[in-house]
C-alpha positions as CSV (number, residue, x, y, z in Angstrom):
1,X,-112.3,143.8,4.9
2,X,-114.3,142.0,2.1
3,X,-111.2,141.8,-0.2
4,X,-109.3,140.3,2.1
5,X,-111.2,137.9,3.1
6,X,-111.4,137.0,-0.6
7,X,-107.6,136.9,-0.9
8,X,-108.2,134.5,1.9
9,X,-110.4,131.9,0.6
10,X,-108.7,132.2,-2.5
11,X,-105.3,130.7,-0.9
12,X,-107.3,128.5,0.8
13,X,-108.5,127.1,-3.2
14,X,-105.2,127.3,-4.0
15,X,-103.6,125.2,-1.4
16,X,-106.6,122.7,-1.8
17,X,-106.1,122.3,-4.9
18,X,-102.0,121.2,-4.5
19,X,-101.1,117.6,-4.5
20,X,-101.1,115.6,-1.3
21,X,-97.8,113.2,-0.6
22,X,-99.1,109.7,-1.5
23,X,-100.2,107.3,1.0
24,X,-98.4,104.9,2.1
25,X,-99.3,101.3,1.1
26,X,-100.9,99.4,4.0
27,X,-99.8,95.8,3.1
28,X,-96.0,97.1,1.8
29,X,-95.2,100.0,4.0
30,X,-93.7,101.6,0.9
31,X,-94.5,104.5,-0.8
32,X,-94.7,105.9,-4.1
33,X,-92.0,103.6,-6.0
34,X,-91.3,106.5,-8.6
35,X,-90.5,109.1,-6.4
36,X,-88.3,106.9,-4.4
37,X,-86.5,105.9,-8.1
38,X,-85.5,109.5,-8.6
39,X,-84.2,110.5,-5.2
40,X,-81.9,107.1,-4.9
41,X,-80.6,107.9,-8.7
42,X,-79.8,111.5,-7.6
43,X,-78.4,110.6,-4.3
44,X,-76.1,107.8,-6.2
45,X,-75.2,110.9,-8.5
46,X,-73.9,112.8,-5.6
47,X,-71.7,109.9,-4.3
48,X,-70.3,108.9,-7.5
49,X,-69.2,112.4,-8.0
50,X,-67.7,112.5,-4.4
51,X,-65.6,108.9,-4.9
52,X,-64.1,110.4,-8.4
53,X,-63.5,113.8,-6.7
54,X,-61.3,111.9,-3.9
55,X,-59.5,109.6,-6.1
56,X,-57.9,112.3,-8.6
57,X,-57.0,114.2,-5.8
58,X,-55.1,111.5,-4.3
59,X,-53.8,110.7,-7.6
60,X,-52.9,114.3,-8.0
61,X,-51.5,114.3,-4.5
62,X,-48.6,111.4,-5.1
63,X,-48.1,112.3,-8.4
64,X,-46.7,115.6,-6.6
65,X,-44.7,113.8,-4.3
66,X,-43.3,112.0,-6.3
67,X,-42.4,114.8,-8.3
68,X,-41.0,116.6,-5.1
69,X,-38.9,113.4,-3.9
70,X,-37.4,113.2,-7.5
71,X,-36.6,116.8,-7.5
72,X,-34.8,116.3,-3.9
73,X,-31.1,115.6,-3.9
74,X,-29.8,115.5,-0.1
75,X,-26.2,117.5,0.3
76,X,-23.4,114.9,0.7
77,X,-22.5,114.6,3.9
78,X,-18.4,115.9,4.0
79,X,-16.4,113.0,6.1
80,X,-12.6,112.0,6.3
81,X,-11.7,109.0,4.4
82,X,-8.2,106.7,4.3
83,X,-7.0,103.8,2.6
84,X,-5.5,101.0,4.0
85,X,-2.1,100.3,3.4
86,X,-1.8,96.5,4.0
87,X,1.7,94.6,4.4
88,X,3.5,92.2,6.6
89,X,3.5,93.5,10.7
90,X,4.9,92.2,13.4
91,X,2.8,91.7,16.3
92,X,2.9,93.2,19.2
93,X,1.4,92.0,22.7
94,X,1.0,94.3,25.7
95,X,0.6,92.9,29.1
96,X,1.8,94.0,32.9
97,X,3.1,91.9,35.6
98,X,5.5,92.3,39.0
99,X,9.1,92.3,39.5
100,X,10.7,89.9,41.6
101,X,14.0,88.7,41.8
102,X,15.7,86.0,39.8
103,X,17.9,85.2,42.6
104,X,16.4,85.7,46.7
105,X,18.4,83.0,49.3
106,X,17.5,82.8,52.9
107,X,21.0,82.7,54.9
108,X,21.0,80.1,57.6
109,X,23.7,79.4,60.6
110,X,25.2,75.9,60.4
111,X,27.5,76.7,63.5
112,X,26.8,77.8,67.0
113,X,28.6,81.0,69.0
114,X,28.9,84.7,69.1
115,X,28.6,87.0,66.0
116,X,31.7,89.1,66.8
117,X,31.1,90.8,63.3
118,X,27.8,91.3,61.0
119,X,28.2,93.9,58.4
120,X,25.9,97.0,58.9
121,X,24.0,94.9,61.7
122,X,22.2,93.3,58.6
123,X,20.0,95.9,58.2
124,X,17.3,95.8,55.9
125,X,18.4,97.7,52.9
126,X,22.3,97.1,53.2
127,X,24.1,96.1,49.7
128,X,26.5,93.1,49.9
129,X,28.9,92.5,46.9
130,X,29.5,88.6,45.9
131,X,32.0,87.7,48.3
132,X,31.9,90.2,51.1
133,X,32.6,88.6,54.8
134,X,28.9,89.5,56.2
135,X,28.8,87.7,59.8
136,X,31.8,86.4,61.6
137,X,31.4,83.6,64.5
138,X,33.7,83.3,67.0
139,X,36.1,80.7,66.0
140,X,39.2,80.4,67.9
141,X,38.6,77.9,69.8
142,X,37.9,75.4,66.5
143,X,41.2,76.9,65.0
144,X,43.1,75.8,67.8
145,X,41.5,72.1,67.7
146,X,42.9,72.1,63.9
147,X,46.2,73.5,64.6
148,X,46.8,70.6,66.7
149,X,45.1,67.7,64.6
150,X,47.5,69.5,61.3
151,X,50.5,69.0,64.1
152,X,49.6,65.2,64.9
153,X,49.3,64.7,61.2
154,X,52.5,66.5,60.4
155,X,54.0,63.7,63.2
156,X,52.5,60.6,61.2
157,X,54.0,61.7,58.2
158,X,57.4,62.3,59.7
159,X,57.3,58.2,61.2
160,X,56.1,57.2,57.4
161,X,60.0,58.5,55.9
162,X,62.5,56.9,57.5
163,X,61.0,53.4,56.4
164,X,60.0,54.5,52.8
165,X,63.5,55.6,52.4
166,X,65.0,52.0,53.1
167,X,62.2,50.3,50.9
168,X,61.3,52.8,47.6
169,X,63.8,56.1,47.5
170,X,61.4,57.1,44.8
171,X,58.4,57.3,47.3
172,X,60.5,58.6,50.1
173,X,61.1,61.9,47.6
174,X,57.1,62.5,47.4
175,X,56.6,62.3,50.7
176,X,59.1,64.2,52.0
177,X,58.1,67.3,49.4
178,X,54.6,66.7,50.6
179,X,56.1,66.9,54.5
180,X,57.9,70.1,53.5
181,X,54.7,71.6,52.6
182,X,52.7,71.1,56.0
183,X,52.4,73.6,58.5
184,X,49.8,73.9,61.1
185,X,48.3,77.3,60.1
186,X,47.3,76.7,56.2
187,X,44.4,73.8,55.2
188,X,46.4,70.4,54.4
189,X,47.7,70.5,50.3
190,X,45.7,67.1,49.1
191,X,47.8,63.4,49.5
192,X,50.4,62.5,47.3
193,X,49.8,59.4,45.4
194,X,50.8,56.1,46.2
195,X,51.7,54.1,43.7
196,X,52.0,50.6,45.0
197,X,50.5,48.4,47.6
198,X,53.0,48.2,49.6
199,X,53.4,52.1,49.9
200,X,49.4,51.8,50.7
201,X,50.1,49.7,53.6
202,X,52.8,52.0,55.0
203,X,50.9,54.7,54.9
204,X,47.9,53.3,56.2
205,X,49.7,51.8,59.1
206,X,50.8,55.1,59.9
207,X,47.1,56.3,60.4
208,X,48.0,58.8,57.7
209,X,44.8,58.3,55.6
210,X,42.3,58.8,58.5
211,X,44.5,62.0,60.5
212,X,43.7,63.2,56.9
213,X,40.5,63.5,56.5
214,X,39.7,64.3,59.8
215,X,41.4,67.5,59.3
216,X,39.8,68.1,55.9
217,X,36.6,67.9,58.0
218,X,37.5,70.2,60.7
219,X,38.4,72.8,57.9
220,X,35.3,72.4,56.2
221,X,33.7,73.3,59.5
222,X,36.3,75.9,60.4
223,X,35.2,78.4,56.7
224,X,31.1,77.9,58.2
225,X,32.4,80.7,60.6
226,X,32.9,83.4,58.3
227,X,29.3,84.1,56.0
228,X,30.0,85.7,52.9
229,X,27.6,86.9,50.1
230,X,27.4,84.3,47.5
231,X,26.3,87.1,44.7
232,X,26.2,90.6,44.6
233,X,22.5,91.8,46.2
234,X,20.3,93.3,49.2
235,X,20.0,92.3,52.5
236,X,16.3,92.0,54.2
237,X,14.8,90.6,57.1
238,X,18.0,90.1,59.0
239,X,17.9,88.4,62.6
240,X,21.2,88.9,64.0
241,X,23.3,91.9,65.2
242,X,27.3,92.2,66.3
243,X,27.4,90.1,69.9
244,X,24.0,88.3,69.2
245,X,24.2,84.4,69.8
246,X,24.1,82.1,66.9
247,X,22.9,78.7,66.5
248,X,22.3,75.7,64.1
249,X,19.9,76.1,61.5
250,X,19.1,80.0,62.9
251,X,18.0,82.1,59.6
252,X,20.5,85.5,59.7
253,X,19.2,87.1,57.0
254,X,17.9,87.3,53.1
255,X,19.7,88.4,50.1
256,X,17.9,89.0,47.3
257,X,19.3,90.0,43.9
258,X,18.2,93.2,42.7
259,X,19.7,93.2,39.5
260,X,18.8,89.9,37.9
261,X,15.0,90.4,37.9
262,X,12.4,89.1,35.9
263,X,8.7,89.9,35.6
264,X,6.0,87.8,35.8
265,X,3.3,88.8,32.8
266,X,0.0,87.4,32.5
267,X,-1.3,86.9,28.8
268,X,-5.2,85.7,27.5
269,X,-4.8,83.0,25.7
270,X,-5.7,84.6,22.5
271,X,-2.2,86.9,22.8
272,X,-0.2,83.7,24.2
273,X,-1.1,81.9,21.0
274,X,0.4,85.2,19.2
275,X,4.2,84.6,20.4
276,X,7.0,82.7,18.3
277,X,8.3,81.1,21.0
278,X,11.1,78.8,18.6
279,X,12.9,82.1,18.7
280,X,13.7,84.1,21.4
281,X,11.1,86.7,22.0
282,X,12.0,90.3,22.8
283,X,10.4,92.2,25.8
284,X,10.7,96.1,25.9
285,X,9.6,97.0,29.6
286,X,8.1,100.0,30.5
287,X,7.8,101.9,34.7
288,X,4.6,102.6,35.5
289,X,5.8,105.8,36.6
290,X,8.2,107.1,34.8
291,X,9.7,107.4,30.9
292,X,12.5,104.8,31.6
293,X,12.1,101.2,29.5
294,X,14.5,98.3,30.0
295,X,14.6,95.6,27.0
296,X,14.3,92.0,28.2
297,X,13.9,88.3,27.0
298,X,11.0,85.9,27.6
299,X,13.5,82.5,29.1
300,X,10.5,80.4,30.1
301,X,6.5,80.3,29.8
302,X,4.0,79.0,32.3
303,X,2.3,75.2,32.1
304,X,-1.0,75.8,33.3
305,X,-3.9,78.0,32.4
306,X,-5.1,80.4,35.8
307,X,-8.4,78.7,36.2
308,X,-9.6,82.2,37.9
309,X,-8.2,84.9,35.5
310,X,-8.1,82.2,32.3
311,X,-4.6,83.7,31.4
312,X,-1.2,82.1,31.4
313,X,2.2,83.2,32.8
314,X,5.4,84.1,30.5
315,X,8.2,85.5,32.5
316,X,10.9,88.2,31.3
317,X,14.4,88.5,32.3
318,X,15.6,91.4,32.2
319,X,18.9,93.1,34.0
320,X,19.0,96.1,36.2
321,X,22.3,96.7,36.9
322,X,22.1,100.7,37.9
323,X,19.6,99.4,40.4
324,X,17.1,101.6,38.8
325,X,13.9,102.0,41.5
326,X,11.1,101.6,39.3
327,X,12.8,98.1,38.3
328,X,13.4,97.2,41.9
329,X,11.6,93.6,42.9
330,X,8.1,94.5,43.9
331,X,7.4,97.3,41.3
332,X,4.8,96.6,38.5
333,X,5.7,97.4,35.1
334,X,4.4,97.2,31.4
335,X,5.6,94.6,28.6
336,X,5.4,95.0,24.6
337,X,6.1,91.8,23.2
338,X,7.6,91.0,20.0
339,X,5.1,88.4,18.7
340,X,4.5,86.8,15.4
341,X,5.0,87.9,12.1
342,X,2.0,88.3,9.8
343,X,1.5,88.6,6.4
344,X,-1.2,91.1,4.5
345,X,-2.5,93.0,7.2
346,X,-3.7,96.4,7.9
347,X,-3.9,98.6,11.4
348,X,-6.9,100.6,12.1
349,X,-8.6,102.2,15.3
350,X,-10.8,100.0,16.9
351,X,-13.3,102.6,17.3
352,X,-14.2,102.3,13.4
353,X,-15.0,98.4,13.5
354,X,-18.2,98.2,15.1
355,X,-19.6,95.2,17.5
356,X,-20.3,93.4,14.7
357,X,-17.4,93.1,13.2
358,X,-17.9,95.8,10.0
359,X,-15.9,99.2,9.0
360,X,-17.7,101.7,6.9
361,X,-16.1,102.4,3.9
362,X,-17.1,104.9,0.7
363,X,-18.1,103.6,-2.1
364,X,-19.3,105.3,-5.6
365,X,-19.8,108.2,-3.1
366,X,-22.2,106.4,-0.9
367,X,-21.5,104.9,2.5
368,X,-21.0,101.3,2.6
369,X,-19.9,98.3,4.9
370,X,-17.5,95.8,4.7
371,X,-17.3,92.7,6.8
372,X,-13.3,92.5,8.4
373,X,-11.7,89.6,10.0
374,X,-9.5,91.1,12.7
375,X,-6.1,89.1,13.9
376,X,-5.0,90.8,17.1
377,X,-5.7,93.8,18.8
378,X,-2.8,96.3,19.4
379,X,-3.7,98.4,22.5
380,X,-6.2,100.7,20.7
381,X,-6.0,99.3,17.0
382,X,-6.9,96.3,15.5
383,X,-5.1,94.2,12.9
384,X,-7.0,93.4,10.5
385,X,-6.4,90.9,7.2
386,X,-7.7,92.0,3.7
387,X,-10.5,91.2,3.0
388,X,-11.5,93.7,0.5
389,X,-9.7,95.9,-2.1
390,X,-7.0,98.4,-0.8
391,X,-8.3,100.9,-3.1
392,X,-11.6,101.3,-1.3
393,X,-11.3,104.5,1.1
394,X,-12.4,103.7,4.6
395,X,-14.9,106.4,6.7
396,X,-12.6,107.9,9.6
397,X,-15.2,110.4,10.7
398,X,-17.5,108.9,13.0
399,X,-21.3,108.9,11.8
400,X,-23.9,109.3,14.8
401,X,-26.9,107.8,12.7
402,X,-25.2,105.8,9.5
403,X,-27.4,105.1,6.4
404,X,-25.9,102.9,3.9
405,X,-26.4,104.4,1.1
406,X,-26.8,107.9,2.1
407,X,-24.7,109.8,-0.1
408,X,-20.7,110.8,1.1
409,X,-17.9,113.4,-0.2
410,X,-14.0,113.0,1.2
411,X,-13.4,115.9,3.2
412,X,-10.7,117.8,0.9
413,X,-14.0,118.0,-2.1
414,X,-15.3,121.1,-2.2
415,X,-18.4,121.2,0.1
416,X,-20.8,123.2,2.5
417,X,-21.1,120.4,5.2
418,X,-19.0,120.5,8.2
419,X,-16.3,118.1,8.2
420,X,-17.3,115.7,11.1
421,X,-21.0,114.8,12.1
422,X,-19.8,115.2,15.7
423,X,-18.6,118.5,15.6
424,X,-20.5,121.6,15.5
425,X,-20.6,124.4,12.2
426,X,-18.4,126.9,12.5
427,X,-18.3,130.2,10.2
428,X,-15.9,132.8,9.7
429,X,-16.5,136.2,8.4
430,X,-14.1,137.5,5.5
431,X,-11.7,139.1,6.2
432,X,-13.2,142.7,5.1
433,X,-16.0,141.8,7.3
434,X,-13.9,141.1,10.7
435,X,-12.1,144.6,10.0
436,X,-15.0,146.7,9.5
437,X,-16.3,145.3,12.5
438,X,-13.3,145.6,14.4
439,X,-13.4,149.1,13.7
440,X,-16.7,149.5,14.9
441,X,-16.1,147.9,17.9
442,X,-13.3,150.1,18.6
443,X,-15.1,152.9,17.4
């Protein structure tokens, strides 16, 4: 017990006799200045060490990306590649219109009666050649009235010889050849002439001249009876049947002229302007349904601009004379144009010039652009002029993400890329591969 309460008092000593932390200075709040110099200078240590430690490893760190990025060499990207073969092209300008015939006349009546004939009935559909009788109107009764006007004209001329045979034997000889002539079921032959004034007045007083005419009239009237086709064509939206009644000005039917056609084919402006029109333009036209193709010629061109569809009319005439159906008026067909001839072009697909107006080309084995002015578009390629060397290959393959720049190889190179960036990699085995597994699978 007593020693440890020495060990105990001893401690006590001990820890008595240690140094107490300083005060701290009333008026300045501080303490002792010394210690507070040696813990800022170690703490200033510690940081300088950390700042120096950070910056070599971030010098450390770029210097080996650098190193990595240098050592990197991306695999060239395996695409197809063409050059242009430029040269003088001959436009051509596509368009579709309608059919409709060249030649459609509506048939009217310019005499009154009874159709006692119409071919077919005029029905719709019915094919008249140029010249066919198509509606007869009863006529008799008008035949009869110019059988006996031609027999009171034949009398007049009979009264005019006996006295032009007293005063001119050489007249008297005309007119009795033109008597011998007359009958009163043929059209009158036309007058002789007279050849002096007092031969006018004999005839004249005869009431020769007037008879005449009169006669000439009744004829005229007399061939409005019998309607034939004046050209070869189809009949449509007929009106009048065998027995039906007739009258003045009545429409009896349409004929339209199936094959002299022409098609109507609107063009944009852009493609108008493409045409040589100071020669005479070729037209190959094409059915809509089927392989057949008739060649044509543009004969006129429209005079206004569609202020709706901003295109303008050129019309080709073509003939159809097998009456081919897909040619037939009403059918819509397509039109290649012969336009213009231009010099130091080049075709391309239109899916390889992009909206702004560049193609992709190779260059030093990296993928580059050049700017192309384009002339026409031809269905689905574009003409394009040169506007940059024909040895530089254009990209055919089409690039999802292009990079200029990023580095290229033609497809027949040796490489491990796939040949398109669209399409998918596909291996094949060997061939000792595919046997021996073959055989296992037949095993």
């Amino acid at each position: 017990m007593e020693t440890a309460i020495l060990r105990r008092e001893k401690n006590e000593d001990e820890n008595f006799n240690e140094p107490t932390e300083p005060m701290t200075d009333v008026r300045t709040g501080d303490k002792d200045p010394k210690r507070w110099k040696k813990l800022a200078g170690r703490a200033g240590l510690a940081i300088g060490i950390v700042i120096v430690g950070f910056v070599a490893m971030t010098v450390l760190g770029s210097a080996e990306k650098e190193s990595a990025k240098s050592e990197y060499k991306p695999e060239p990207r395996a695409v197809r590649v063409q050059t242009l073969d430029y040269g003088d092209r001959r436009l051509m300008i596509e368009g579709s219109g309608a059919v409709n015939a060249t030649r459609t006349l509506e048939v009217v009546s310019e005499v009154s009666g009874k159709a006692i004939y119409a071919k077919n009935n005029l029905k719709d559909g019915s094919y008249a050649r140029q010249g066919e009788l198509l509606v007869r109107v009863f006529s008799e009764d008008v035949a009869n009235q110019i059988a006996g006007m031609r027999a009171a004209f034949m009398n007049s001329v009979a009264n005019l010889l006996p006295e032009l045979k007293i005063e001119n034997e050489e007249a008297y000889e005309r007119w009795r050849a033109y008597f011998d002539k007359l009958t009163v079921d043929a059209p009158l032959p036309p007058l002789p002439e007279t050849t002096s004034a007092r031969e006018k007045i004999r005839v004249s007083s005869k009431n020769v001249f007037t008879q005449y005419y009169d006669v000439k009239n009744r004829e005229i009237l007399l061939s409005k009876y019998d309607i034939r086709a004046p050209f070869s064509g189809y009949i449509e939206s007929a009106t009048v049947i065998t027995d039906g009644y007739v009258s003045p000005g009545k429409r009896l039917f349409t004929l339209v002229d199936a094959g002299n056609v022409e098609a109507s084919v609107p063009l944009l402006v852009r493609d108008f302007q493409l045409i040589d029109f100071s020669r005479t333009p070729r037209v190959k036209l094409y059915s809509e349904r089927s392989d057949h193709s008739i060649w044509g010629t543009i004969v006129r061109k429209g005079a206004y601009l569609d202020p709706n569809s901003q295109m303008i009319d050129v019309f080709v005439k073509f003939r159809n004379p097998n009456n081919l159906a897909d040619f037939l008026p009403g059918n819509y067909v397509r039109a290649e144009i012969e336009g213009a001839e231009v010099e130091d072009v080049a075709a391309v697909p239109r899916r390889l010039v992009d909206d702004e107006g560049y193609i992709h080309t190779m260059e030093d084995g990296a993928l580059a652009r050049r700017k192309v002015e384009i002339v026409a578009r031809q269905g689905d390629k574009l003409i394009i002029r040169k506007t940059f060397p024909e040895d530089i290959p254009i990209v055919t393959t089409v690039l999802p993400k292009p990079i200029l720049g990023m580095p290229l190889k033609a497809i027949d190179e040796p490489t491990n890329e796939p040949t398109t960036e669209t399409d998918e990699m596909t291996t094949t085995p060997p061939r000792e591969e595919r046997t021996s597994e073959n055989e296992k699978q037949s095993d």
